[in-house]
N, CA and C atoms as an extended XYZ file, in Angstrom:
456
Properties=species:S:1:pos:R:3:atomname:S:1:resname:S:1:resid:I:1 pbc="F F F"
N        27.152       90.598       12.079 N   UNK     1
C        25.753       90.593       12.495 CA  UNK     1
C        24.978       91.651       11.713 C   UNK     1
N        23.709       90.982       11.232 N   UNK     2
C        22.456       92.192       10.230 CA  UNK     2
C        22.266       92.952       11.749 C   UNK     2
N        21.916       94.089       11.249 N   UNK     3
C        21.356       95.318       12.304 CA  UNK     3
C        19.718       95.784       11.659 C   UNK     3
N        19.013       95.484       12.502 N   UNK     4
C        18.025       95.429       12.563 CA  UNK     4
C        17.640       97.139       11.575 C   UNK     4
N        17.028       96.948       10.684 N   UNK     5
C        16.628       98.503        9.959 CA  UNK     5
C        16.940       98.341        8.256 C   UNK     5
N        18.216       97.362        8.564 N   UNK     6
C        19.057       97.463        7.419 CA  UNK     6
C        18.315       96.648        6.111 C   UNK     6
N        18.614       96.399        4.622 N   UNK     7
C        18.611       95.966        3.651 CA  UNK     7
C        19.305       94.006        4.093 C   UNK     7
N        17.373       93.847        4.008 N   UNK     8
C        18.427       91.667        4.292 CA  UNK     8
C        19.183       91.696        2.819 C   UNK     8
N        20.790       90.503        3.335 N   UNK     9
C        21.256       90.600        1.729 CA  UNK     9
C        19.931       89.733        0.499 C   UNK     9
N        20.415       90.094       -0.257 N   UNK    10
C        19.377       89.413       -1.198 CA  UNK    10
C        20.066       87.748       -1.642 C   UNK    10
N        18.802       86.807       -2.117 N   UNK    11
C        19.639       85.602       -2.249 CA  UNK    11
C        18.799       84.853       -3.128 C   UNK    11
N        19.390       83.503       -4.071 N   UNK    12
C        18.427       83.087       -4.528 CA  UNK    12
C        18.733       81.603       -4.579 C   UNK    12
N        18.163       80.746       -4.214 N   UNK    13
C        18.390       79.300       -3.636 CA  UNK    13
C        17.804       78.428       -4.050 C   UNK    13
N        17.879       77.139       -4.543 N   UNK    14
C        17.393       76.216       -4.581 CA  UNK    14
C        16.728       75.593       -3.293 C   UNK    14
N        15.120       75.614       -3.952 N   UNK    15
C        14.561       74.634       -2.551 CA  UNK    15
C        14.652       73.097       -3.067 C   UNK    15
N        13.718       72.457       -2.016 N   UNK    16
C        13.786       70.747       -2.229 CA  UNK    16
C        13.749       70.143       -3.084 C   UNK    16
N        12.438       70.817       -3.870 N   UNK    17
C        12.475       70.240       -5.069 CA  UNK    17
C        13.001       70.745       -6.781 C   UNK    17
N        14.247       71.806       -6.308 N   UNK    18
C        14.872       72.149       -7.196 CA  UNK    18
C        14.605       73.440       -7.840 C   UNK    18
N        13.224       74.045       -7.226 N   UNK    19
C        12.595       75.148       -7.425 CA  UNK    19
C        13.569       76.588       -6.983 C   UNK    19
N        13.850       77.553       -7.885 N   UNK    20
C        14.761       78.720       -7.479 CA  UNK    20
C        13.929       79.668       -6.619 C   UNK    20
N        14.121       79.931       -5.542 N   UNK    21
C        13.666       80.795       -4.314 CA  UNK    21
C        14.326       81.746       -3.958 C   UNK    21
N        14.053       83.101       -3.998 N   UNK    22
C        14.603       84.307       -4.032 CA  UNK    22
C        14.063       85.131       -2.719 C   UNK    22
N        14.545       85.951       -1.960 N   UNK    23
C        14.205       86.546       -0.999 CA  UNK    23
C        12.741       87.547       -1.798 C   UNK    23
N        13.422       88.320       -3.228 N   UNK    24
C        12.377       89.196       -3.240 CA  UNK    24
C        11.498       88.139       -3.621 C   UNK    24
N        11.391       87.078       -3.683 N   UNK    25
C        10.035       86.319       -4.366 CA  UNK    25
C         8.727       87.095       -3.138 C   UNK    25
N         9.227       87.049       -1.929 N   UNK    26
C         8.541       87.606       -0.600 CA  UNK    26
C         8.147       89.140       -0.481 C   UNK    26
N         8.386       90.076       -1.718 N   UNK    27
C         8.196       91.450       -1.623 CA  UNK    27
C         6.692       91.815       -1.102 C   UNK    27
N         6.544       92.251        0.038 N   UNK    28
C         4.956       92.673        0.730 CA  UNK    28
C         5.024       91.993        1.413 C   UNK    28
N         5.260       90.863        1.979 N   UNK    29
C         5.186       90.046        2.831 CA  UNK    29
C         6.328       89.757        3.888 C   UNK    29
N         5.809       89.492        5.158 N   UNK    30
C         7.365       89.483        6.281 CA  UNK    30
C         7.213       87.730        5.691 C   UNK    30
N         9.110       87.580        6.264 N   UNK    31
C         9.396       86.440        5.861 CA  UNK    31
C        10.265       86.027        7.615 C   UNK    31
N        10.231       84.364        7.739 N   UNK    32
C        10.990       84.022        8.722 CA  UNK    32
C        11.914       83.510        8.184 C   UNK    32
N        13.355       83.966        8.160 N   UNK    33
C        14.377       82.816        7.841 CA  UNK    33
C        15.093       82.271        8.589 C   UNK    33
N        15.132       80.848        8.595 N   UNK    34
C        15.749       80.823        9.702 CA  UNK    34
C        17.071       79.574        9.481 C   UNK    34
N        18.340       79.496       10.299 N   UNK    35
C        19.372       78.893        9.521 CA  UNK    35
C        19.606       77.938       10.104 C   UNK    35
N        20.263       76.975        9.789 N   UNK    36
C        19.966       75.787       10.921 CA  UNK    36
C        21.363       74.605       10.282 C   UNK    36
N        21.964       74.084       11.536 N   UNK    37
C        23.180       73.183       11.049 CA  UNK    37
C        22.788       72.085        9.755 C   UNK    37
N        22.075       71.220       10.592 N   UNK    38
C        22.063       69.820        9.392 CA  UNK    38
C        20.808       69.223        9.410 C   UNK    38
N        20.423       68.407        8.677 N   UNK    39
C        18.780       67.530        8.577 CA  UNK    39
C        19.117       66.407        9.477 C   UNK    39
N        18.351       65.758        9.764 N   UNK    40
C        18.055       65.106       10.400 CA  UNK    40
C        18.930       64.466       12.089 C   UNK    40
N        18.961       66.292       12.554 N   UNK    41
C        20.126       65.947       13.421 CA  UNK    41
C        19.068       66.130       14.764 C   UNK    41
N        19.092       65.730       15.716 N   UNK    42
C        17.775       65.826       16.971 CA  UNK    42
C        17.674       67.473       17.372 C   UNK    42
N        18.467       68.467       17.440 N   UNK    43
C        18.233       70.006       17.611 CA  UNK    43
C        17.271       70.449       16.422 C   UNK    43
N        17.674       70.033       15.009 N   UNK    44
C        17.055       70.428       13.826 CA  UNK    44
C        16.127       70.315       13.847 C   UNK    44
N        15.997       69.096       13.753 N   UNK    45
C        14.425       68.375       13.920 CA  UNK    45
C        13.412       68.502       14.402 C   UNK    45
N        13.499       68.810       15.758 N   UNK    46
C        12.838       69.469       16.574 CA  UNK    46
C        12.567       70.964       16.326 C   UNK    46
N        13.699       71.889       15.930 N   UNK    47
C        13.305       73.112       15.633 CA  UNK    47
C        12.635       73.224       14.454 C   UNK    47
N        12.913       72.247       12.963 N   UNK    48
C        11.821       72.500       11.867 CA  UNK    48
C        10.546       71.628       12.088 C   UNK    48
N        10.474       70.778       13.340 N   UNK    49
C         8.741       69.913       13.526 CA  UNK    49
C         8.245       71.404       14.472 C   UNK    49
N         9.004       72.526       15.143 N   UNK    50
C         8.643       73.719       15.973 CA  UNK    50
C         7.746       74.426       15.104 C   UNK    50
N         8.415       74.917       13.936 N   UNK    51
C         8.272       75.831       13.036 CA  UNK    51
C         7.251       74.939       12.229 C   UNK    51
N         6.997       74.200       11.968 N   UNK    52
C         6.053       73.251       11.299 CA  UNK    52
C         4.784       73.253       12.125 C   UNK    52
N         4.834       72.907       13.543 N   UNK    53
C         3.720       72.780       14.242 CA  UNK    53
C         3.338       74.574       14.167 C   UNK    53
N         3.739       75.498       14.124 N   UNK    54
C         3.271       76.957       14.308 CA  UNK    54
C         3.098       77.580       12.838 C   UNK    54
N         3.394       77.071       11.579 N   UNK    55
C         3.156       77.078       10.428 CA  UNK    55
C         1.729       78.161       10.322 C   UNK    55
N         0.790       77.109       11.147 N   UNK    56
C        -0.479       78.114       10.283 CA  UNK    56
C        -0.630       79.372       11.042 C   UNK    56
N         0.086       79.318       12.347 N   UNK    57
C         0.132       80.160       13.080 CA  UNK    57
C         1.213       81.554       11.856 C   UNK    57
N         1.640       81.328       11.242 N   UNK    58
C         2.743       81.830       10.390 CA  UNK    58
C         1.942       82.467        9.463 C   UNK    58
N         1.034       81.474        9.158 N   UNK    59
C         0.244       81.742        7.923 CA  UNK    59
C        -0.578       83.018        7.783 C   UNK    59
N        -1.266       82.590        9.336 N   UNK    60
C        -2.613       83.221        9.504 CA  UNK    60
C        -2.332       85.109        9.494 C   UNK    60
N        -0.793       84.983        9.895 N   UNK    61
C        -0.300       86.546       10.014 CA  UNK    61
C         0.686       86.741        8.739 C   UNK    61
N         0.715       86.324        7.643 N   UNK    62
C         0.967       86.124        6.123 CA  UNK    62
C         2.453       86.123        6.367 C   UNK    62
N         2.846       85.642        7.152 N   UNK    63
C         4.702       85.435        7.446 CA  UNK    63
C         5.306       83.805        6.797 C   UNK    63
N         5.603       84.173        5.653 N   UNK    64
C         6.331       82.290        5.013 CA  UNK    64
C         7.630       82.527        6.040 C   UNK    64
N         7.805       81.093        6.023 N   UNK    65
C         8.677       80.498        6.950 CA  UNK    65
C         9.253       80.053        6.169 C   UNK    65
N        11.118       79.995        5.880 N   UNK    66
C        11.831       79.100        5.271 CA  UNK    66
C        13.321       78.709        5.880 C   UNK    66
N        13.503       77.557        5.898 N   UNK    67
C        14.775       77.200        6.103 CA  UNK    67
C        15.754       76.981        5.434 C   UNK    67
N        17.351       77.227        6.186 N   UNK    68
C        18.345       77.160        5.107 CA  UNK    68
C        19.355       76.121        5.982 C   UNK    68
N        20.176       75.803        4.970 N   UNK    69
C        21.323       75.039        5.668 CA  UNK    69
C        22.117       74.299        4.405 C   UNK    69
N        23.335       73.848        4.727 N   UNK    70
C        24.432       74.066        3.705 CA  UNK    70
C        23.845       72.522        3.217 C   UNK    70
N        23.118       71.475        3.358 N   UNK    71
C        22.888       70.519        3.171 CA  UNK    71
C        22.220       70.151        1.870 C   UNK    71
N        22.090       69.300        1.085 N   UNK    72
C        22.103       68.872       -0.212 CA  UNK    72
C        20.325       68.960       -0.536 C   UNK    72
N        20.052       69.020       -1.682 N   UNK    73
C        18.640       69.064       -1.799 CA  UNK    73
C        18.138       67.901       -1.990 C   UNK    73
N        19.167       66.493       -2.047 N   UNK    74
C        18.616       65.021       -1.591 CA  UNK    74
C        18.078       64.970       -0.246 C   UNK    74
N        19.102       65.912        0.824 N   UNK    75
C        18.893       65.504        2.376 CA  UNK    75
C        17.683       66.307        2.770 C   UNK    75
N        17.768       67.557        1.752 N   UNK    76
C        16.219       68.211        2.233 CA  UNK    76
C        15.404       67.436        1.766 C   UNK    76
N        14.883       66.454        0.649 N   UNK    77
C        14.041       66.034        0.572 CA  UNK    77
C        13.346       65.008        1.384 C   UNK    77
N        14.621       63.991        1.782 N   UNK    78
C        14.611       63.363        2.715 CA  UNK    78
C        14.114       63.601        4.166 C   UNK    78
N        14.541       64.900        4.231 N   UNK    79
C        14.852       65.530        5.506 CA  UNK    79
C        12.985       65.727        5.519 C   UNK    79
N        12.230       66.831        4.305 N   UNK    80
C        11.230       67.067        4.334 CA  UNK    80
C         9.764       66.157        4.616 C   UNK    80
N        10.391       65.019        3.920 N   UNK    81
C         8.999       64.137        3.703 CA  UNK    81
C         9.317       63.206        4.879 C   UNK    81
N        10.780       62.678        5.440 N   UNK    82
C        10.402       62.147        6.880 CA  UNK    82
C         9.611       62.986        7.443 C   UNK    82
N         9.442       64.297        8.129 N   UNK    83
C         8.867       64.789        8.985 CA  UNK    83
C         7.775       65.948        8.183 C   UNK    83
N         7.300       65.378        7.255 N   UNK    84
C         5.896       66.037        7.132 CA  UNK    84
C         6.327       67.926        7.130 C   UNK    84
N         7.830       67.890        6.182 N   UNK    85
C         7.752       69.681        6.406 CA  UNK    85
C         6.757       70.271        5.538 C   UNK    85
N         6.017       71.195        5.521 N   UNK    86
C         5.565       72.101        3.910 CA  UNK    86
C         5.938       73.006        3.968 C   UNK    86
N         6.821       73.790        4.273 N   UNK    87
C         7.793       75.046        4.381 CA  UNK    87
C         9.412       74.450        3.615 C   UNK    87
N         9.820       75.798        2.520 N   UNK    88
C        10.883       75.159        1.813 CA  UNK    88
C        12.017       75.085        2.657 C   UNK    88
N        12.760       74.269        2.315 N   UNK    89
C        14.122       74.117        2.852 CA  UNK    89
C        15.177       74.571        1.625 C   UNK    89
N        15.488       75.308        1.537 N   UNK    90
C        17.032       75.749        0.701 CA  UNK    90
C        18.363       75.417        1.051 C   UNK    90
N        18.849       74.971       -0.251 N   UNK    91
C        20.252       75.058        0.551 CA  UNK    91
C        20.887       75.749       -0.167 C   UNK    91
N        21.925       75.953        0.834 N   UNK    92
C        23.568       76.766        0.720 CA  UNK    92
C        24.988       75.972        0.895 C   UNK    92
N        25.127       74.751       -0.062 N   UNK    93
C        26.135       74.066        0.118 CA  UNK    93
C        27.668       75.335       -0.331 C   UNK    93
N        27.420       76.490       -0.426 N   UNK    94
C        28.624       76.840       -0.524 CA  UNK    94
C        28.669       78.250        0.565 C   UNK    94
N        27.433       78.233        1.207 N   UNK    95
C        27.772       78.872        2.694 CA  UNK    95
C        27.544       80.920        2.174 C   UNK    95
N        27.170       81.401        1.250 N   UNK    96
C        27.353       82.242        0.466 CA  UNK    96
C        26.434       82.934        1.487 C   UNK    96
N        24.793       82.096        1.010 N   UNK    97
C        24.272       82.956        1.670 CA  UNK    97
C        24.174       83.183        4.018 C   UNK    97
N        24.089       82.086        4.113 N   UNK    98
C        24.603       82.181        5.472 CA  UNK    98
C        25.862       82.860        5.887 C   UNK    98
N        26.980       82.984        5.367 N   UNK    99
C        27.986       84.066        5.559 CA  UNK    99
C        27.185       85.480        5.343 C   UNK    99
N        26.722       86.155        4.687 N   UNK   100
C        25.613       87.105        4.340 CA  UNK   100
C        25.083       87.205        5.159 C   UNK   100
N        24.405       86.127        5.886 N   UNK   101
C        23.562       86.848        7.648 CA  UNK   101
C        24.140       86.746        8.817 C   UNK   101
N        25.756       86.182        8.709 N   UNK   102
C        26.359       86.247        9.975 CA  UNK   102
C        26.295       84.919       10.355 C   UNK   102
N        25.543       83.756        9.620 N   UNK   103
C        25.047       82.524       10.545 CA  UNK   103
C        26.222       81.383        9.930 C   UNK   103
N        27.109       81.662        9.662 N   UNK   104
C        28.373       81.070        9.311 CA  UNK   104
C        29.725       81.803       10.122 C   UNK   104
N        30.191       80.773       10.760 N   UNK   105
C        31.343       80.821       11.412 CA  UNK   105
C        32.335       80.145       13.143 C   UNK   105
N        32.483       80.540       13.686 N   UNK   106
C        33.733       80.341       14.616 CA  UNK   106
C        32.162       79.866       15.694 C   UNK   106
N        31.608       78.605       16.031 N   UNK   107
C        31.038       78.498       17.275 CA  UNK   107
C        31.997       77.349       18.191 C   UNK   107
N        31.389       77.182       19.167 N   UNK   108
C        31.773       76.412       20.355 CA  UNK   108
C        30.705       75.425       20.696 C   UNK   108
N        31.062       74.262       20.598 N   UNK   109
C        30.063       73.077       21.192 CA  UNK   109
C        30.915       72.220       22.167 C   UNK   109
N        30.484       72.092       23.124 N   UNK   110
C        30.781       71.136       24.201 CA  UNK   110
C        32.284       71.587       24.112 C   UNK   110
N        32.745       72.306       24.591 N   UNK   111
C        34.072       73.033       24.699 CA  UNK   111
C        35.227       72.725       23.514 C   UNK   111
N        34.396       72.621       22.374 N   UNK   112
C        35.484       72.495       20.889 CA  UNK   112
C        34.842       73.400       20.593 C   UNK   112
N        35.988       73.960       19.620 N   UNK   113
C        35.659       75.133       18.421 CA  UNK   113
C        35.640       74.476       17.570 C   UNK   113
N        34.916       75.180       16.259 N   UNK   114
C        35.051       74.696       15.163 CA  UNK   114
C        34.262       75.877       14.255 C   UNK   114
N        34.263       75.696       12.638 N   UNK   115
C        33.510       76.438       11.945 CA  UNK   115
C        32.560       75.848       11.168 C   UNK   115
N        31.266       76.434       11.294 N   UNK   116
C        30.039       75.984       10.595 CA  UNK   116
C        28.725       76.878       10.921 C   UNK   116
N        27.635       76.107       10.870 N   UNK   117
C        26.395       77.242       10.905 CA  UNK   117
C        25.731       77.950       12.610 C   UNK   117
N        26.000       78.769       12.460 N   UNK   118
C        25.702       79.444       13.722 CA  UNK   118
C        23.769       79.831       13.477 C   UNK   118
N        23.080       78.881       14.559 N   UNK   119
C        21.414       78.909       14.487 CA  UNK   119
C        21.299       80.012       14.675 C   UNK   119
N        20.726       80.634       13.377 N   UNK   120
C        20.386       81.634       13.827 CA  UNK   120
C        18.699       82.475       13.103 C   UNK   120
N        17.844       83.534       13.611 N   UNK   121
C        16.791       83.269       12.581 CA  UNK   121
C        16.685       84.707       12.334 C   UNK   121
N        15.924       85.466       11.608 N   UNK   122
C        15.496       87.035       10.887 CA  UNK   122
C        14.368       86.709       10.261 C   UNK   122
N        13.800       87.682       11.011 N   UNK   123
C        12.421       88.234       10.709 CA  UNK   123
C        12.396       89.321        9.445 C   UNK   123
N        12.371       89.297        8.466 N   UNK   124
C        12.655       90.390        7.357 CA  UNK   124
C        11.369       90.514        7.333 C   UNK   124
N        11.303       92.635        7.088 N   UNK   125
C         9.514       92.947        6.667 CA  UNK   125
C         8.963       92.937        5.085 C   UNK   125
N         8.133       93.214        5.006 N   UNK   126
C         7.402       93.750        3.610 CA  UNK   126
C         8.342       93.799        2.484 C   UNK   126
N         9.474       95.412        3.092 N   UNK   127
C        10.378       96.028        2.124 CA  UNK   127
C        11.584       95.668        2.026 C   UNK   127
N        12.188       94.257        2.801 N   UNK   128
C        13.047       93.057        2.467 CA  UNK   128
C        14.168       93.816        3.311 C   UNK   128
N        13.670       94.773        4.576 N   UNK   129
C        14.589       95.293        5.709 CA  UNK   129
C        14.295       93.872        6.955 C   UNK   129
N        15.523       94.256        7.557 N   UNK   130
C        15.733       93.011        8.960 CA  UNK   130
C        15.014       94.030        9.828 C   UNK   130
N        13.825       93.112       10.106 N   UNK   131
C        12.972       93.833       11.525 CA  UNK   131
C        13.380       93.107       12.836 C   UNK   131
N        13.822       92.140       12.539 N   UNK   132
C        14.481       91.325       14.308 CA  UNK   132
C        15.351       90.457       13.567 C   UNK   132
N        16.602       90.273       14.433 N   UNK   133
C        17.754       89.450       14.012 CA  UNK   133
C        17.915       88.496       15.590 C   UNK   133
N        17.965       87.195       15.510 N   UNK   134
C        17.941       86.072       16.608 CA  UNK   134
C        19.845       85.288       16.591 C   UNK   134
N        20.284       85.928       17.263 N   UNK   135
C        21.696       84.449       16.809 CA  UNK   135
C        21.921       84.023       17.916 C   UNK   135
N        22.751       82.763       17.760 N   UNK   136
C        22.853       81.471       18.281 CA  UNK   136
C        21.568       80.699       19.281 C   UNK   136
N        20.361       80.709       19.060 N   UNK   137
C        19.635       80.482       19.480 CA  UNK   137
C        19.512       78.973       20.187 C   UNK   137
N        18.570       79.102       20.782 N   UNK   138
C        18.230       76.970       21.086 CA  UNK   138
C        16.875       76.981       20.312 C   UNK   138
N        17.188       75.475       19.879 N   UNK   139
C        16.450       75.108       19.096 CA  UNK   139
C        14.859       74.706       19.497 C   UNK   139
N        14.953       74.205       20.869 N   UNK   140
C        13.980       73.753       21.378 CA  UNK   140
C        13.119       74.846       21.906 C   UNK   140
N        11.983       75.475       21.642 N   UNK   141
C        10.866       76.332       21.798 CA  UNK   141
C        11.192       77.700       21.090 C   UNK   141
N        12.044       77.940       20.309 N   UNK   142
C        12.605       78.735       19.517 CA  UNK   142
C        11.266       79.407       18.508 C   UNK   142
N        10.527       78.423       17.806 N   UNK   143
C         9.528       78.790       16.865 CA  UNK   143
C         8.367       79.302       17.674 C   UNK   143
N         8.123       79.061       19.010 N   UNK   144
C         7.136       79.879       19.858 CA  UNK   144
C         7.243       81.546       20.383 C   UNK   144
N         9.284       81.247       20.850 N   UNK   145
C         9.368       82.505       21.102 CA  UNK   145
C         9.905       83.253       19.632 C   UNK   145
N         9.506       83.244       18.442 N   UNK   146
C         9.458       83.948       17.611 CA  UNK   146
C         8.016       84.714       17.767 C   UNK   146
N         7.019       83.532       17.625 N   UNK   147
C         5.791       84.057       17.501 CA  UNK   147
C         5.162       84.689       18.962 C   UNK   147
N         5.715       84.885       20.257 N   UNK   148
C         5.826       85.262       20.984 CA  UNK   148
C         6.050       86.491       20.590 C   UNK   148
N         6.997       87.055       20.226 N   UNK   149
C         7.491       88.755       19.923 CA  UNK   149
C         6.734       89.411       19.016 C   UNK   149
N         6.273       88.287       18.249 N   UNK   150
C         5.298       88.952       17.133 CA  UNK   150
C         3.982       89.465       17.985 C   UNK   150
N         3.756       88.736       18.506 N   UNK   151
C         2.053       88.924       19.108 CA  UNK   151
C         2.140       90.213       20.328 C   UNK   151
N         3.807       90.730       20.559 N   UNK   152
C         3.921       91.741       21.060 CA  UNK   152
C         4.410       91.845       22.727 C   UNK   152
């Protein structure tokens, strides 16, 4: 688990449309990242149409919003233009950077274990430190109570 104070790891990712996306691309600016199992799965969906519907709400307080997940940059595209995203989606088909925030590993669903992406989101500030760290979250009203903590 990131501890809130600390240095987010640094990363640099392919978004949807193949574009390289780097954490410092965000230097001065807070960033939301947030990690998420698969596209077009009904938890996802709902949590990136969340984060989509609160977007300008994101905006208006200069916070980019981006998502990650180990999924292919066909399925993000797919994933994007079914549901009207404009926030990038990156992926991490080799789990590099999600191991890096803790959001890879050992969860429990419906009483199986297994290993994969643990939902989880970070608020990184200005100087690319973790100002709030969120794990295993629910997906459903998740992008409100982000902007909930923000507004204080």
């Amino acid at each position: 688990m990131l501890e809130v104070g600390k240095r987010a790891p640094a990363f640099t990712l392919q978004e949807s449309d193949g574009e390289k996306v780097s954490l410092s691309d965000f230097k001065g600016q807070r960033v939301v990242l947030y990690f998420y199992p698969r596209d077009n799965t009904p938890g996802c969906t709902l949590e990136a149409q969340e984060f989509q519907k609160a977007l300008s709400t994101f905006k208006k307080r200069k916070i980019a919003v981006l998502g990650v997940s180990g999924d292919s940059l066909a399925s993000h595209c797919k994933f994007r233009d079914k549901f009207g995203l404009t926030f990038p989606l990156l992926s991490d088909p080799e789990h590099k950077v999600l191991e890096a925030y803790g959001a890879w590993g050992e969860k429990t669903l419906y009483g199986k274990t297994s290993i994969g992406v643990i939902r989880s989101t970070f608020l990184v500030d200005e100087q690319g430190r973790v100002e709030r760290a969120w794990y295993n979250v629910k997906a459903d009203g998740h992008a409100e109570k982000v902007l909930a903590e923000l507004r204080g």
